[in-house]
C-alpha positions in Angstrom: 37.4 156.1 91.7 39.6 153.2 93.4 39.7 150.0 92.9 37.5 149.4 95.8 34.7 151.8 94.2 34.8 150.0 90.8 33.1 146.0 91.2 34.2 144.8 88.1 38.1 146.3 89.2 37.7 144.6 92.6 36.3 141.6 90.6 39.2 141.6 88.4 41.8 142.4 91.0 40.3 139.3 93.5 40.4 137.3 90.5 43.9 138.3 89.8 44.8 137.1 92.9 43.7 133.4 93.0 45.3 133.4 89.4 48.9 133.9 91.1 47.6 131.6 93.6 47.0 128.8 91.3 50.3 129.2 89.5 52.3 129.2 92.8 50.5 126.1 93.5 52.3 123.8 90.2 55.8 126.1 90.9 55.9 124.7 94.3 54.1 121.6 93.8 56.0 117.8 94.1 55.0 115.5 91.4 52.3 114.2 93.2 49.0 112.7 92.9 47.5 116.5 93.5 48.6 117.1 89.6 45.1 116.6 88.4 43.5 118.8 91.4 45.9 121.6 90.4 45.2 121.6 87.1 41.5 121.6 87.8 42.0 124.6 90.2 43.8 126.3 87.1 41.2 125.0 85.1 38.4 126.8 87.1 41.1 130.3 87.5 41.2 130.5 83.9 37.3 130.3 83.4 36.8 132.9 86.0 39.6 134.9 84.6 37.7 134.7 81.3 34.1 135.7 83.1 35.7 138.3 84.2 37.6 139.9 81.1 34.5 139.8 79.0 32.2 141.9 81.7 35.1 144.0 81.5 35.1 144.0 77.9 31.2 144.7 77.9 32.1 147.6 80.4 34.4 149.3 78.3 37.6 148.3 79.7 41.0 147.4 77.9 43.6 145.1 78.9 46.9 146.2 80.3 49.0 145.0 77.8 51.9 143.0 79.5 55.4 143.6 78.0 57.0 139.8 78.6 55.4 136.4 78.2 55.8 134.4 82.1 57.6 131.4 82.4 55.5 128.1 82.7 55.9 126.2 86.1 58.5 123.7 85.9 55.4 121.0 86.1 53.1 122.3 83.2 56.5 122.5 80.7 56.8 120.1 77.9 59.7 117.7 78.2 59.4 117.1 81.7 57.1 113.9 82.3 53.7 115.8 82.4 51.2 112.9 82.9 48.2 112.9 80.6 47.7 112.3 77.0 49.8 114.2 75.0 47.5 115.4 72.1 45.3 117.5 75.5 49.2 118.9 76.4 49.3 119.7 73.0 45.9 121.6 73.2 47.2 123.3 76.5 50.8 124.1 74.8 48.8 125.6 72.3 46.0 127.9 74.6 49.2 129.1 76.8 51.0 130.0 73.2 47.2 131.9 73.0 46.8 133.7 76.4 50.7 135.0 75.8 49.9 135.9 72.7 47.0 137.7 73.9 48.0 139.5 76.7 51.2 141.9 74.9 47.3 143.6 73.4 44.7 145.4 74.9 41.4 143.5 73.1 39.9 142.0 76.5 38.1 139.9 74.4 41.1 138.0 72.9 42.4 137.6 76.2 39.2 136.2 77.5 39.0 133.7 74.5 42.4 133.0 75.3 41.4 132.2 79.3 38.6 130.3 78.1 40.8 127.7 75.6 43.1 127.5 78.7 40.1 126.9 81.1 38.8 124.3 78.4 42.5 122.2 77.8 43.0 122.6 81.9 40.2 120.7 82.4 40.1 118.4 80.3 43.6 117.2 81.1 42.7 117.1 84.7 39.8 115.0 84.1 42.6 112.5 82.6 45.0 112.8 84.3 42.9 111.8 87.6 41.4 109.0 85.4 45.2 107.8 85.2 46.0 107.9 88.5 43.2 105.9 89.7 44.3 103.4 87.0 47.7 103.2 88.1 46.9 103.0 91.8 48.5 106.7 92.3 45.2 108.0 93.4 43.1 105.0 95.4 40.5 103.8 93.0 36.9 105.3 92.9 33.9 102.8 93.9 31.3 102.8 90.9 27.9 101.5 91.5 26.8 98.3 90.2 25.6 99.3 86.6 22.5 96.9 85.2 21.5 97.3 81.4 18.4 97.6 80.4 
């Protein structure tokens, strides 16, 4: 049975892809006010990747242990002027620490947790990170309605 006969390998091998996608995107990426949208992009990735790997998991399927850890993009590195509050880097230091941990196993649940603390950190630094921007005039500011208490 091929890949193409298999939905939850086609799932996992589309998924696959638009994970390399969204890493390519920060290893080519200019420090730019699209920081926050990649990180969301990675943010969703990650939470698909981590849909996926537990229906996989249910299935019956192992991960492919991987025998080296990847290198971070240049961008997402510590020590090199990530924007964003730095105890949410720490929390996204500490889920990629996770997901390589992870992945050198087979337990497709661990590597989904692993996705899902990624997904989670991703996120929630992007939400910041944009919230920055628009403070500091990188990203133009966003028009809030008029608010009236009660």
């Amino acid at each position: 049975m091929g890949v193409e006969d298999d939905p939850i390998q086609a799932d996992f091998a589309a998924v696959q892809v638009r994970w390399r996608r969204a890493i390519q995107a920060h290893r080519v990426a200019p420090p730019d006010a699209g920081f926050s949208a990649r990180l969301n992009g990675l943010a969703t990735i990650a939470h698909r990747q981590a849909d996926v790997c537990r229906k996989a998991a249910t299935a019956g399927y192992s991960w492919p242990p991987h025998r080296t850890t990847t290198k971070q993009p240049y961008e997402l590195r510590p020590g090199t002027g990530r924007r964003g509050p730095k105890e949410l880097w720490a929390r996204f230091d500490a889920a990629v620490e996770e997901l390589n941990r992870a992945a050198v196993g087979a337990d497709l649940v661990e590597v989904a947790n692993a996705y899902g603390a990624l997904a989670a950190a991703a996120g929630d630094l992007a939400v910041e990170v944009e919230r920055e921007d628009h403070a500091s005039g990188l990203l133009p500011p966003v028009d809030l309605p008029d608010r009236r208490s009660a």
